[in-house]
N, CA, C and O atoms as a Tripos MOL2 file, in Angstrom:
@<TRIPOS>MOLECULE
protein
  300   299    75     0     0
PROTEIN
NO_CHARGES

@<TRIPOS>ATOM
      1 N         -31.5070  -11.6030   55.8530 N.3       1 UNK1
      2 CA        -30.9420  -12.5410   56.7980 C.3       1 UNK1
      3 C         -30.3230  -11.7790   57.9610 C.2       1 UNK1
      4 O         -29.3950  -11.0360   57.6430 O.2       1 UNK1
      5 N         -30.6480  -11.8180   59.2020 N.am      2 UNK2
      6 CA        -30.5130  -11.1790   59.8880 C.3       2 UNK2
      7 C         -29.2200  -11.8770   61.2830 C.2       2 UNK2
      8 O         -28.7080  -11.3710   62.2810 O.2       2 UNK2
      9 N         -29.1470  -13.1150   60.6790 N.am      3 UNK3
     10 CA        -27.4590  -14.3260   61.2470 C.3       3 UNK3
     11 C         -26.8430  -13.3690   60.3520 C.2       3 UNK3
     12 O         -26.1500  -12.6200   61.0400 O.2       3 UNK3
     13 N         -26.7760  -13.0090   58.9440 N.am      4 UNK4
     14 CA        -25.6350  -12.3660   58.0960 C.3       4 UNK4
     15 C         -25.5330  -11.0880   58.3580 C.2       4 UNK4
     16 O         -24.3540  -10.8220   58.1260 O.2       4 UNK4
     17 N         -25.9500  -10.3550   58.6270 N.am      5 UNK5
     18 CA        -25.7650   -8.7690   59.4310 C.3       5 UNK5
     19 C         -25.1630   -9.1260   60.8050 C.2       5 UNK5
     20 O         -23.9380   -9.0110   60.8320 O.2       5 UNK5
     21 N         -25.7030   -9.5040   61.8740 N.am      6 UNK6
     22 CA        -24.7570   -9.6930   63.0760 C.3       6 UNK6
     23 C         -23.6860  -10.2140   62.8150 C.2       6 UNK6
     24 O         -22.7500   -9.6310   63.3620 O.2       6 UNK6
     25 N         -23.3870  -11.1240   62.1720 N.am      7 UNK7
     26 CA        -22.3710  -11.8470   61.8210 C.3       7 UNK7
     27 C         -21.2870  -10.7970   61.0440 C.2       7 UNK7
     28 O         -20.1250  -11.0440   61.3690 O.2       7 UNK7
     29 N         -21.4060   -9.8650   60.2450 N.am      8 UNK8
     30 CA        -20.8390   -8.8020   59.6380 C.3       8 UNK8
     31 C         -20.6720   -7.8580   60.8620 C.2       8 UNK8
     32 O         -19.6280   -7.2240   60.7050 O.2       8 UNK8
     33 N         -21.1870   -7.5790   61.8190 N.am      9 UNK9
     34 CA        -20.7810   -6.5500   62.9950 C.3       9 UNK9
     35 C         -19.7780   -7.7240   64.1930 C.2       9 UNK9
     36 O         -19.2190   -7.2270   65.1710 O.2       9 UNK9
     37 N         -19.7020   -9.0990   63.9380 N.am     10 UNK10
     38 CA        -18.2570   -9.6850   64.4430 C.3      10 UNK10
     39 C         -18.9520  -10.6880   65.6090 C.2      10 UNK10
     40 O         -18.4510  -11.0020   66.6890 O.2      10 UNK10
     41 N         -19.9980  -11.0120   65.1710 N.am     11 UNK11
     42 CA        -20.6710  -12.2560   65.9690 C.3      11 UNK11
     43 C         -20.4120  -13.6960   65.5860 C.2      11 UNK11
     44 O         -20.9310  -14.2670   64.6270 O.2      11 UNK11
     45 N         -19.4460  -14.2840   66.5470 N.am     12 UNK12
     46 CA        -19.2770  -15.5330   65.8090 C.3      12 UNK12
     47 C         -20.2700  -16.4700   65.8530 C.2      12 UNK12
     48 O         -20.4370  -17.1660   64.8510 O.2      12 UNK12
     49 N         -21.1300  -16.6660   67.0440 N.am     13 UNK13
     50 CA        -22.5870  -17.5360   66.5520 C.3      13 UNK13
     51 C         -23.3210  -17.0840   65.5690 C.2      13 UNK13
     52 O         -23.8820  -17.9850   64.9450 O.2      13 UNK13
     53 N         -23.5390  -15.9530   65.1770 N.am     14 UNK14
     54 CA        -24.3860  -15.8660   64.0800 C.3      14 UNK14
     55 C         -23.4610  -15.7270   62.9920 C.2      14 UNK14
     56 O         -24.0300  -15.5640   61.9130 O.2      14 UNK14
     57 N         -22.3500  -15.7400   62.9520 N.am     15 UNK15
     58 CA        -21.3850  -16.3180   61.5320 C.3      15 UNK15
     59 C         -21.9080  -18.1350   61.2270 C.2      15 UNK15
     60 O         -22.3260  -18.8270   60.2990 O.2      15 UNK15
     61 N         -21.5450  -18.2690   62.6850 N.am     16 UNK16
     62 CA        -21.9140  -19.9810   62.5010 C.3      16 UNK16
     63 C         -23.3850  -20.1490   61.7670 C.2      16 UNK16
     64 O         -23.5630  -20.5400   60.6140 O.2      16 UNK16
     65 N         -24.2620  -19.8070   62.5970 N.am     17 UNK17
     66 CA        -25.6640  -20.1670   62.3470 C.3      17 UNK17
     67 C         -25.7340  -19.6890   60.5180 C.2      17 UNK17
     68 O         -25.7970  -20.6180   59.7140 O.2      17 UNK17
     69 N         -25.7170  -18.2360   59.9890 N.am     18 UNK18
     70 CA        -26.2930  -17.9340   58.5230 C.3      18 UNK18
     71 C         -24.8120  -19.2030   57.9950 C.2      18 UNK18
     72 O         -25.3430  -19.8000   57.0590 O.2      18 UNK18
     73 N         -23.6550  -19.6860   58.1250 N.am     19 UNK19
     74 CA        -22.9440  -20.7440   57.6130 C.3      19 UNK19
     75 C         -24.0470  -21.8800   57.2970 C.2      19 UNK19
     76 O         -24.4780  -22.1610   56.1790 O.2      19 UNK19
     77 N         -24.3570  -22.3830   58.3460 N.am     20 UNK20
     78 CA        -25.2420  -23.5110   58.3180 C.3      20 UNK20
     79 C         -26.4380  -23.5590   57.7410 C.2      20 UNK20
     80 O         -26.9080  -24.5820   57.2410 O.2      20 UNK20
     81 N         -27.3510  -21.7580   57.8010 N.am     21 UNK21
     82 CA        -28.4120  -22.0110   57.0980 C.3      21 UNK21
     83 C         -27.9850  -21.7610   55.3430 C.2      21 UNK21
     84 O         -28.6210  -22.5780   54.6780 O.2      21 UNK21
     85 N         -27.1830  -20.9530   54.5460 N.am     22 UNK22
     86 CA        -26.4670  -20.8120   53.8090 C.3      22 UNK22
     87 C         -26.2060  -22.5640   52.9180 C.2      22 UNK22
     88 O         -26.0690  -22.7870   51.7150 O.2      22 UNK22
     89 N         -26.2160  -23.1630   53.6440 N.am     23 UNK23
     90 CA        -25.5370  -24.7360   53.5680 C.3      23 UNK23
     91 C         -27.4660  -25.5600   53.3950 C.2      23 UNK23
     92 O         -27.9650  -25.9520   52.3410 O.2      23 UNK23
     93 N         -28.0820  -25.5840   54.6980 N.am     24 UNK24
     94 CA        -29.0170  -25.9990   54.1700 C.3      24 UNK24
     95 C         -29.9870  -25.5650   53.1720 C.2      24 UNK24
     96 O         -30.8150  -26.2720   52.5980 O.2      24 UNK24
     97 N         -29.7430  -24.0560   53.0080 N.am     25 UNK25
     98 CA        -30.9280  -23.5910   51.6960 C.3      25 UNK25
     99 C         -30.0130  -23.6150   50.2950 C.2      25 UNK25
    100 O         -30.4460  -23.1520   49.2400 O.2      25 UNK25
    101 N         -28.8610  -24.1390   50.4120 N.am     26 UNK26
    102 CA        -28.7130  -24.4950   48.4680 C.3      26 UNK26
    103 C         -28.1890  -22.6110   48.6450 C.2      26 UNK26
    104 O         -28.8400  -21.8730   47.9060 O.2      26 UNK26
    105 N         -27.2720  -22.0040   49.4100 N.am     27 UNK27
    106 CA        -26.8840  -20.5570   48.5960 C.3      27 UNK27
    107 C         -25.6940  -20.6440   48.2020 C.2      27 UNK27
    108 O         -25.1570  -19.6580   47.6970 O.2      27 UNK27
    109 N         -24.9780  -21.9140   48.3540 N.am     28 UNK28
    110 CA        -23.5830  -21.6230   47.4510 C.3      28 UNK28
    111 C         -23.2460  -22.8140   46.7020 C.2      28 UNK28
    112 O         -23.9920  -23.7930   46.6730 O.2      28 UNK28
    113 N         -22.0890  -22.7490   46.0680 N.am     29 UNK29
    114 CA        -22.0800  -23.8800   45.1410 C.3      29 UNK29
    115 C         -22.3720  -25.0210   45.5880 C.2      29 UNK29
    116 O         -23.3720  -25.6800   45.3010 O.2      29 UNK29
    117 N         -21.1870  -25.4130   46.5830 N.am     30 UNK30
    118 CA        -21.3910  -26.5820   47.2960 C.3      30 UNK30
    119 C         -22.5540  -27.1450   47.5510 C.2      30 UNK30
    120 O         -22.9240  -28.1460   46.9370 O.2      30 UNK30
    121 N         -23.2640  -26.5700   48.4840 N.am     31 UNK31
    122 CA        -24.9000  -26.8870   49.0940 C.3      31 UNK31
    123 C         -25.1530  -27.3050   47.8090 C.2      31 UNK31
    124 O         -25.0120  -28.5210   47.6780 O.2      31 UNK31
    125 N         -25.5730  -26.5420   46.5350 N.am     32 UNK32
    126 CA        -26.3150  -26.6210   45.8580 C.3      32 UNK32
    127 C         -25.9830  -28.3960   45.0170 C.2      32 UNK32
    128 O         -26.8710  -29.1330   44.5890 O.2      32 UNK32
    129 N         -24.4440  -28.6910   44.9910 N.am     33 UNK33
    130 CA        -24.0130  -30.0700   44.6030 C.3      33 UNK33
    131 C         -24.6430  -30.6140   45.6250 C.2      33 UNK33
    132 O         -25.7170  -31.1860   45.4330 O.2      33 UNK33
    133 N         -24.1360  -30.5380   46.7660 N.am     34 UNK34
    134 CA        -24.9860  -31.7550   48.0390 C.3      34 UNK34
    135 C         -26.4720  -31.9800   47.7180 C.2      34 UNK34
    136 O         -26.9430  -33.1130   47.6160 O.2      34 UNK34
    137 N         -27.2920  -30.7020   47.5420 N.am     35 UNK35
    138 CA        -28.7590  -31.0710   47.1950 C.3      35 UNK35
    139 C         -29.2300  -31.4750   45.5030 C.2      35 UNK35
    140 O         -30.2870  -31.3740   44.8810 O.2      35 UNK35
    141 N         -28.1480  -31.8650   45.2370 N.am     36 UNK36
    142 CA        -28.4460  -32.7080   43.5710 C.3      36 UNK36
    143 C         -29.0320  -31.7370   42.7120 C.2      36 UNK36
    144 O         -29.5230  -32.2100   41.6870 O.2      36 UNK36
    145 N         -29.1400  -30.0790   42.9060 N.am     37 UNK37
    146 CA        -30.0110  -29.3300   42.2010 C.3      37 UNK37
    147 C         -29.7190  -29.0570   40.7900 C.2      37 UNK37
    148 O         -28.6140  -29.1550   40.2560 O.2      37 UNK37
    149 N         -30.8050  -28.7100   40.2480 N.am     38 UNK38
    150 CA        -30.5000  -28.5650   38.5540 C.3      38 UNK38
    151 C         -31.0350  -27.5010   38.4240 C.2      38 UNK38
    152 O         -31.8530  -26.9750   39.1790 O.2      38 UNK38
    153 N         -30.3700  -26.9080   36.9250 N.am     39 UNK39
    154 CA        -31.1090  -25.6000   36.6840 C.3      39 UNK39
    155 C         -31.4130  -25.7590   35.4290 C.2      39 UNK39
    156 O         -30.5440  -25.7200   34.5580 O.2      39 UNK39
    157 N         -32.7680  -25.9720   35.1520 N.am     40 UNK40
    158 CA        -33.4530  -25.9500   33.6310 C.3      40 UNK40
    159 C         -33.3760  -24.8610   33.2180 C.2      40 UNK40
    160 O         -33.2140  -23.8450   33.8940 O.2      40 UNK40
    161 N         -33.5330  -24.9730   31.5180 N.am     41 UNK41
    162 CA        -33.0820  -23.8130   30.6800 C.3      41 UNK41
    163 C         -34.5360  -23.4880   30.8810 C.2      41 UNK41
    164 O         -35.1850  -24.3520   31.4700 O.2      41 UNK41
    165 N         -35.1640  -22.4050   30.5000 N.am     42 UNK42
    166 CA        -36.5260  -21.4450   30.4480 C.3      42 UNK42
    167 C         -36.7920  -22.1510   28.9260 C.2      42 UNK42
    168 O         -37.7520  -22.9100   28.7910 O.2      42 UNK42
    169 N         -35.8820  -21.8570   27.7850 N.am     43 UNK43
    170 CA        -36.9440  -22.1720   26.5520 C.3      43 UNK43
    171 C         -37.2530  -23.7920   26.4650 C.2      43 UNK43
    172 O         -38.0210  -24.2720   25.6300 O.2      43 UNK43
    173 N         -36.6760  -24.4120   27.2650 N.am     44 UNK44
    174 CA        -36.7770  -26.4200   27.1250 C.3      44 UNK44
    175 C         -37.8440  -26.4200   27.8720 C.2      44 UNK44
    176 O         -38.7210  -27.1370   27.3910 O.2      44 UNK44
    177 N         -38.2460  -25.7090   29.2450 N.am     45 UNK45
    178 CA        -39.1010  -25.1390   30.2520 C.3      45 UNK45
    179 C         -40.7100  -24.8680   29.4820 C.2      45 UNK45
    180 O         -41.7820  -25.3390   29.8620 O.2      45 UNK45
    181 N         -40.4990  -24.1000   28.4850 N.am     46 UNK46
    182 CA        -41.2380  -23.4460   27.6360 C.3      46 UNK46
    183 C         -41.8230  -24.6440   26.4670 C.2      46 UNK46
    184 O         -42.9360  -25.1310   26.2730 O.2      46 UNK46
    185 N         -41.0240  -24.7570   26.0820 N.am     47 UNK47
    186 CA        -41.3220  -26.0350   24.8210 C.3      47 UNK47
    187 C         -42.2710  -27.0960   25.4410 C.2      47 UNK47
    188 O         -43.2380  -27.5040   24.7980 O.2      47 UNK47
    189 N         -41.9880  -27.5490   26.7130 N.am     48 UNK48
    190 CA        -42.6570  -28.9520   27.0650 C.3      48 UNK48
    191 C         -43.6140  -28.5820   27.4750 C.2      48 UNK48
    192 O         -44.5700  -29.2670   27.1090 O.2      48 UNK48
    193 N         -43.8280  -27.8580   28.0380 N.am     49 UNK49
    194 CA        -45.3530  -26.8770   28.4390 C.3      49 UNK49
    195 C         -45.9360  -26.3110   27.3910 C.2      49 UNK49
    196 O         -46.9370  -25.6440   27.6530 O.2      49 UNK49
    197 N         -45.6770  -26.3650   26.5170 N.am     50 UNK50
    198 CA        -46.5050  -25.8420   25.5070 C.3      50 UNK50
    199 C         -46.7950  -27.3340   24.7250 C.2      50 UNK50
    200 O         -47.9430  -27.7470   24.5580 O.2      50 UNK50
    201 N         -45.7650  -27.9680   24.3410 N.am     51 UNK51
    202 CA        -46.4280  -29.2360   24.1100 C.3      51 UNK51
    203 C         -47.0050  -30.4800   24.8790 C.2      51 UNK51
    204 O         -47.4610  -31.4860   24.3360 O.2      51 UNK51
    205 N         -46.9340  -30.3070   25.9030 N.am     52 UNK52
    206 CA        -48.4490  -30.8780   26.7200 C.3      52 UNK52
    207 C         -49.4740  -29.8820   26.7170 C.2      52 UNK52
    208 O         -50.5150  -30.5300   26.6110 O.2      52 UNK52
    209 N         -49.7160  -28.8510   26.7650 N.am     53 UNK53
    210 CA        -50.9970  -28.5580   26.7470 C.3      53 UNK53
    211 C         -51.4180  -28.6320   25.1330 C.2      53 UNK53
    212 O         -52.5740  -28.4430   24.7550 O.2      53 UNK53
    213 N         -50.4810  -28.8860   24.3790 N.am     54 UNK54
    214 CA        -51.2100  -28.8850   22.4170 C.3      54 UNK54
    215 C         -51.5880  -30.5400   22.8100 C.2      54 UNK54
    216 O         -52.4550  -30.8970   22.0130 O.2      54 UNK54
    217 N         -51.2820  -31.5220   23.6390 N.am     55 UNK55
    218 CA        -51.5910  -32.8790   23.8950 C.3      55 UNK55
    219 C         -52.3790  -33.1720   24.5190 C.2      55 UNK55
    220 O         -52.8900  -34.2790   24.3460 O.2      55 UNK55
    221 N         -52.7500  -32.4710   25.3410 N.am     56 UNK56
    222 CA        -53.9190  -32.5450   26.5270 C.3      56 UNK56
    223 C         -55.1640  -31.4740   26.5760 C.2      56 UNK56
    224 O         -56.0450  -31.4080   27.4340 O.2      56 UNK56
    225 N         -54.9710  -30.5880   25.3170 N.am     57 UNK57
    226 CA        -56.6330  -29.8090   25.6290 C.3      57 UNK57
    227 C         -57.2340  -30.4840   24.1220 C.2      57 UNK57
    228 O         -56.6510  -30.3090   23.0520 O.2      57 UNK57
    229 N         -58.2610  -31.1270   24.2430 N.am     58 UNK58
    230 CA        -58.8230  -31.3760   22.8870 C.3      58 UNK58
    231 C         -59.8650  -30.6380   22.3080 C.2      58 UNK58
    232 O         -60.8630  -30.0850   22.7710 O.2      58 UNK58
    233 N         -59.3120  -30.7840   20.9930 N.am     59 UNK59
    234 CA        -59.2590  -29.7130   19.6920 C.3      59 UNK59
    235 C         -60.8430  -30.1690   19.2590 C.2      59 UNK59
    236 O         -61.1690  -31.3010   18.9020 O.2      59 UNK59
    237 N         -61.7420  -28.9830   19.3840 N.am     60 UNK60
    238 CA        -63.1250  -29.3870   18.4370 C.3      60 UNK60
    239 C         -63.1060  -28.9970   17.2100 C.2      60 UNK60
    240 O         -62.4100  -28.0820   16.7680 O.2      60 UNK60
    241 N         -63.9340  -29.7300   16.5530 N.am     61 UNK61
    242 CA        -64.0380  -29.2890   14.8700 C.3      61 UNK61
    243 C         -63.9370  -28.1100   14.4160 C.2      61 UNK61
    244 O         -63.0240  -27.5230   13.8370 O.2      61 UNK61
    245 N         -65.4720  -27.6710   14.8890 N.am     62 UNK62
    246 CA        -65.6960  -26.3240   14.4490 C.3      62 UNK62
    247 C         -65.8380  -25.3760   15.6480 C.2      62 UNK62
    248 O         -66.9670  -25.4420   16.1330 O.2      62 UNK62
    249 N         -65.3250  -24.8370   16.0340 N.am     63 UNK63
    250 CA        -65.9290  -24.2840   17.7830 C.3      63 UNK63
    251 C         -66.1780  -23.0830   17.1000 C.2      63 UNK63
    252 O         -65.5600  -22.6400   16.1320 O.2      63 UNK63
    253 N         -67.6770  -22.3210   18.0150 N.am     64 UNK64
    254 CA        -67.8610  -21.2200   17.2370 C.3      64 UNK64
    255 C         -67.0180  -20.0590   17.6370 C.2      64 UNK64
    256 O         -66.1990  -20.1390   18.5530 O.2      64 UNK64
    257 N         -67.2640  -18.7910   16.8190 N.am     65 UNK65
    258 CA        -65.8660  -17.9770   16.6540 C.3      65 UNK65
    259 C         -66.5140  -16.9630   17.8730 C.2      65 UNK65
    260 O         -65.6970  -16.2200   18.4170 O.2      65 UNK65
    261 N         -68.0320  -16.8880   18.3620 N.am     66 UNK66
    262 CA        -68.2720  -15.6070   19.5880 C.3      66 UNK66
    263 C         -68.5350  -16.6040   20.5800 C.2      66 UNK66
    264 O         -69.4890  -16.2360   21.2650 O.2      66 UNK66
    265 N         -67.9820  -17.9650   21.0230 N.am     67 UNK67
    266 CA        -68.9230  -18.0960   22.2060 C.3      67 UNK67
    267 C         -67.2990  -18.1120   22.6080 C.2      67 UNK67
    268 O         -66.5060  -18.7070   21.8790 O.2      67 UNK67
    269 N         -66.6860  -17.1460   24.2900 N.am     68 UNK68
    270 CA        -65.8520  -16.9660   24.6260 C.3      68 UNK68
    271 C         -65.5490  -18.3260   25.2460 C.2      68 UNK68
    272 O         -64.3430  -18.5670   25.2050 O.2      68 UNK68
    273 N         -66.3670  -19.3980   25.8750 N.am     69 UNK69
    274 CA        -65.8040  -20.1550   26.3790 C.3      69 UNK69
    275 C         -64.9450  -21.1890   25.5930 C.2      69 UNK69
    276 O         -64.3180  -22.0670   26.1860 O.2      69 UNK69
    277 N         -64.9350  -21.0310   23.9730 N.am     70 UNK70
    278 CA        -64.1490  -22.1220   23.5120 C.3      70 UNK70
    279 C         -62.6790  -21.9230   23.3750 C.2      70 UNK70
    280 O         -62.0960  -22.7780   22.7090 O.2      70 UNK70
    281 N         -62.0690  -21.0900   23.8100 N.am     71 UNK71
    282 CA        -61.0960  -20.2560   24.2850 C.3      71 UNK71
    283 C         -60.2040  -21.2230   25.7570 C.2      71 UNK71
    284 O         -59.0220  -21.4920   25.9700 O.2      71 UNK71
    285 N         -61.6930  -21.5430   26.6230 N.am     72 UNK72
    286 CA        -61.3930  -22.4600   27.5460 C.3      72 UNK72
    287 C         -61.1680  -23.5100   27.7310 C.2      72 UNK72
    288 O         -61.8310  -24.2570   27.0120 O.2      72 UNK72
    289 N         -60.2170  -24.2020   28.6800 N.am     73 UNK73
    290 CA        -59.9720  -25.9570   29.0470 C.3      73 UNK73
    291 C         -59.5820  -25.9750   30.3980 C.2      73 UNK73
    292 O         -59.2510  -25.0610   31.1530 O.2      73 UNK73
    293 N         -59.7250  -27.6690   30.6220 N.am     74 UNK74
    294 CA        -59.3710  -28.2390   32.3690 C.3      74 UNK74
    295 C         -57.6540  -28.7570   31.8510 C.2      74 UNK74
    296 O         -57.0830  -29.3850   30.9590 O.2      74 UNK74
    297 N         -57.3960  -28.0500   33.0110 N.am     75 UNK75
    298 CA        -56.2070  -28.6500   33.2690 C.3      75 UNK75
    299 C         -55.7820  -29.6420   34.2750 C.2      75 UNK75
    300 O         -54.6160  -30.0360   34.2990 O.2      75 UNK75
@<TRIPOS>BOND
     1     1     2 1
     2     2     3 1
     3     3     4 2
     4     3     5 am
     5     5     6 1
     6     6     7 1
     7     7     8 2
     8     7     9 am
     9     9    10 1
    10    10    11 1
    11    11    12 2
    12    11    13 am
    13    13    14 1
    14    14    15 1
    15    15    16 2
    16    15    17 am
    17    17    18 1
    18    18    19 1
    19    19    20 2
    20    19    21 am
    21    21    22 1
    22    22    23 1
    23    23    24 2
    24    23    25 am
    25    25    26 1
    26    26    27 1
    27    27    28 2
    28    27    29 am
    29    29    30 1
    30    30    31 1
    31    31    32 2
    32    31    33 am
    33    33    34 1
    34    34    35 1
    35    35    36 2
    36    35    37 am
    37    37    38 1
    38    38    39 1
    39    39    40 2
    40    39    41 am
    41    41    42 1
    42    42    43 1
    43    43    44 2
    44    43    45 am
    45    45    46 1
    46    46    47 1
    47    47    48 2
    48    47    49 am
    49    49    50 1
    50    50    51 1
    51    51    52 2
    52    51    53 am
    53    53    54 1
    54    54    55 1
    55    55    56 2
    56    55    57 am
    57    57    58 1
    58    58    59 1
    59    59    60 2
    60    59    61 am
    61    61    62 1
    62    62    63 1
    63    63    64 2
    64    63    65 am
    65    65    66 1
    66    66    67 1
    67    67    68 2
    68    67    69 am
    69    69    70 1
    70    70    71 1
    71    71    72 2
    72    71    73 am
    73    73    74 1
    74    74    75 1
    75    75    76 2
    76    75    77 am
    77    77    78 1
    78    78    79 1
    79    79    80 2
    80    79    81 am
    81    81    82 1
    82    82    83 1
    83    83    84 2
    84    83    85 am
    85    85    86 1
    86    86    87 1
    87    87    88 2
    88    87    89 am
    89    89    90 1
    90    90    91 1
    91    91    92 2
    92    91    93 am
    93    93    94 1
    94    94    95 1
    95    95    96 2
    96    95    97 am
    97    97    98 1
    98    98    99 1
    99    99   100 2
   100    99   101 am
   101   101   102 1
   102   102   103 1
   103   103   104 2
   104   103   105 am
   105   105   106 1
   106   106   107 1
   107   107   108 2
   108   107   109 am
   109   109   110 1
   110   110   111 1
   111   111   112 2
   112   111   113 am
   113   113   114 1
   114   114   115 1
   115   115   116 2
   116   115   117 am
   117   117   118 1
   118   118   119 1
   119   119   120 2
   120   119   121 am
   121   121   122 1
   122   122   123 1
   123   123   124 2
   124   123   125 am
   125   125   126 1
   126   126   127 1
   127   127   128 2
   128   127   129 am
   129   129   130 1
   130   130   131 1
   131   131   132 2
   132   131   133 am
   133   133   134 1
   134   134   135 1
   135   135   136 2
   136   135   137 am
   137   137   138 1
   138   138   139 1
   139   139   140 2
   140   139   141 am
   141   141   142 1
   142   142   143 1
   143   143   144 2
   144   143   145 am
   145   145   146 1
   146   146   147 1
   147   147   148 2
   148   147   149 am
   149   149   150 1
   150   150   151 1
   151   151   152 2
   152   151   153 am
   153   153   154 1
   154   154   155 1
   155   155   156 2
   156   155   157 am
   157   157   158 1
   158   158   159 1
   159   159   160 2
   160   159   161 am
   161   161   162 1
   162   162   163 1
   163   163   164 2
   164   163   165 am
   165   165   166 1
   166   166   167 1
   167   167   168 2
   168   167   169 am
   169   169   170 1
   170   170   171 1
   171   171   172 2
   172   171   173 am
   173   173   174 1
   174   174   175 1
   175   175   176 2
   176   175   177 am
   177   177   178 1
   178   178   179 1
   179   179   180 2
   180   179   181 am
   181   181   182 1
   182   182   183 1
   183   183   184 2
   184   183   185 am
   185   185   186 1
   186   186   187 1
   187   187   188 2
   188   187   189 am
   189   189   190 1
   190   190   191 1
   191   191   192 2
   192   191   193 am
   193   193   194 1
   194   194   195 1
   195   195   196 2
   196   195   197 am
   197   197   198 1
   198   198   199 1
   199   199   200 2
   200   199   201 am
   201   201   202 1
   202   202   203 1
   203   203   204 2
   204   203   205 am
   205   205   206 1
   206   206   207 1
   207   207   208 2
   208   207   209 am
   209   209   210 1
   210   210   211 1
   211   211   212 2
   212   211   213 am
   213   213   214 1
   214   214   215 1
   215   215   216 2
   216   215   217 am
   217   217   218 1
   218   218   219 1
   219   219   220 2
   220   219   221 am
   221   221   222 1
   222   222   223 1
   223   223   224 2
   224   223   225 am
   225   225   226 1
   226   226   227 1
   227   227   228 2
   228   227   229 am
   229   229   230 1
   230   230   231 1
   231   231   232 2
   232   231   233 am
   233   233   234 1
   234   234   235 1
   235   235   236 2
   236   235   237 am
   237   237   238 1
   238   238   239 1
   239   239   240 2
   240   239   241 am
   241   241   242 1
   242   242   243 1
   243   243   244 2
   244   243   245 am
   245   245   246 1
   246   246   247 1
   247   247   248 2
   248   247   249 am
   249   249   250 1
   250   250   251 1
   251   251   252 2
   252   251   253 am
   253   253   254 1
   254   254   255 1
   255   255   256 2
   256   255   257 am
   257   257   258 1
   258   258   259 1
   259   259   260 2
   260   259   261 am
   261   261   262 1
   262   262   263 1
   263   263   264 2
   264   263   265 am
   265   265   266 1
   266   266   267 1
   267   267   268 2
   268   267   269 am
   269   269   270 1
   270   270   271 1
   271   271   272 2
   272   271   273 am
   273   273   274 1
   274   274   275 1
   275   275   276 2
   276   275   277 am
   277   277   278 1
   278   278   279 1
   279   279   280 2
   280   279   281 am
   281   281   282 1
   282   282   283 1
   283   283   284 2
   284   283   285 am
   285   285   286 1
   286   286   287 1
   287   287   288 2
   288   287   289 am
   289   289   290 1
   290   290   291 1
   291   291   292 2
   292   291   293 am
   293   293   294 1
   294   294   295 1
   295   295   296 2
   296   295   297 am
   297   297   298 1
   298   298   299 1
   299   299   300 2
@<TRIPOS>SUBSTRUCTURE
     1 UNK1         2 RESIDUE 1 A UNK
     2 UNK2         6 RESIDUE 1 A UNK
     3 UNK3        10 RESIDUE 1 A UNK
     4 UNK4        14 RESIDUE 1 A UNK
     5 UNK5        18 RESIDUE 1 A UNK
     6 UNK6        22 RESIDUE 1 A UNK
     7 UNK7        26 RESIDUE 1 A UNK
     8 UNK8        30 RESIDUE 1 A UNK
     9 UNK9        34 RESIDUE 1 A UNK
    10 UNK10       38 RESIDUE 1 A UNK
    11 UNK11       42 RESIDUE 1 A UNK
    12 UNK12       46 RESIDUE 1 A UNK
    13 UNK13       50 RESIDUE 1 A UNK
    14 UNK14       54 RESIDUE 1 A UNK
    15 UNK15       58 RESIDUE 1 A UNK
    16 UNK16       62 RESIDUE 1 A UNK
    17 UNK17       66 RESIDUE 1 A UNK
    18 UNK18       70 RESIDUE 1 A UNK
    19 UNK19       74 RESIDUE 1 A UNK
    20 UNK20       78 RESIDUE 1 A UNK
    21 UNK21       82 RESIDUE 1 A UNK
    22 UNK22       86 RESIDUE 1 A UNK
    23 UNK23       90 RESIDUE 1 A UNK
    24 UNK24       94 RESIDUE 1 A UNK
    25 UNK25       98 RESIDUE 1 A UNK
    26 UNK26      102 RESIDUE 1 A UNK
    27 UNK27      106 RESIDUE 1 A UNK
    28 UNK28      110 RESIDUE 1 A UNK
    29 UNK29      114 RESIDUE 1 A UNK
    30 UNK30      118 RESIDUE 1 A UNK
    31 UNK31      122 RESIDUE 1 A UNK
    32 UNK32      126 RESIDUE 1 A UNK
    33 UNK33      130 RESIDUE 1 A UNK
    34 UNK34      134 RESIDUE 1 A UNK
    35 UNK35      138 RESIDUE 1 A UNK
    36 UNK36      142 RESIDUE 1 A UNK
    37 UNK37      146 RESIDUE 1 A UNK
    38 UNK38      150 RESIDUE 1 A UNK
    39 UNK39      154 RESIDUE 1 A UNK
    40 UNK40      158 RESIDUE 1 A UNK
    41 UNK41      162 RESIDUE 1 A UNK
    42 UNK42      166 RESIDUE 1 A UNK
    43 UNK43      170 RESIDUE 1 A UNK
    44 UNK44      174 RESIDUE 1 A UNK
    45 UNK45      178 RESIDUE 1 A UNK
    46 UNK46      182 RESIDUE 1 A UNK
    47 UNK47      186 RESIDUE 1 A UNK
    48 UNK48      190 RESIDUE 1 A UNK
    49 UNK49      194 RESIDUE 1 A UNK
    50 UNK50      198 RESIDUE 1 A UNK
    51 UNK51      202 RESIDUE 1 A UNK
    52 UNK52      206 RESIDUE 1 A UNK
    53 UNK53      210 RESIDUE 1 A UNK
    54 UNK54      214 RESIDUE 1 A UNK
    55 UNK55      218 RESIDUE 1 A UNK
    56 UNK56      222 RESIDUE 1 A UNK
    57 UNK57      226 RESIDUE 1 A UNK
    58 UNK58      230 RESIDUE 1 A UNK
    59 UNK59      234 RESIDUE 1 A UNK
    60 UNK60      238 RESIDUE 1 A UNK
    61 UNK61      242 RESIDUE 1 A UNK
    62 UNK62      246 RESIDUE 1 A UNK
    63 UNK63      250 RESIDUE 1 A UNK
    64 UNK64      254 RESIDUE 1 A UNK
    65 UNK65      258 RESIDUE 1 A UNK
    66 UNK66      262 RESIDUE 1 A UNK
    67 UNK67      266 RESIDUE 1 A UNK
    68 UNK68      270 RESIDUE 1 A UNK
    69 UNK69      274 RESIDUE 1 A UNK
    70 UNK70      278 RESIDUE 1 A UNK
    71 UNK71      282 RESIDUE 1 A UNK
    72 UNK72      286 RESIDUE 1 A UNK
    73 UNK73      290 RESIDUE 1 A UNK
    74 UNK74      294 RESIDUE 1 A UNK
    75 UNK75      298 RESIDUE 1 A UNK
């Protein structure tokens, strides 16, 4: 960020400006309440993605064990 370096050598417009962009990109707490953001856990992240794709690729009987494409699905 190059507003936050001038702004550190005593520029008050570019204090203002990285303030404001700081505010619209969600970098501090606040912003981040104003933009309603959430932070999902990785393994709940993990779990539901793994159980939609055990729901959505369908399972053949017997698929044979050398043809590499049964390995494959559309997502």
């Amino acid at each position: 960020m190059r507003w936050k370096v001038r702004a550190e050598q005593g520029d008050l417009k570019a204090a203002a400006e990285a303030r404001q962009l700081s505010d619209r990109l969600g970098l501090n707490p606040l912003a981040l309440m104003r933009l309603r953001a959430e932070v999902e856990h990785v393994d709940e992240v993990e779990n539901r993605g793994k159980r939609r794709r055990e729901t959505s690729v369908p399972q053949r009987k017997n698929p044979p064990k050398d043809d590499p494409r049964s390995s494959l699905y559309a997502v």
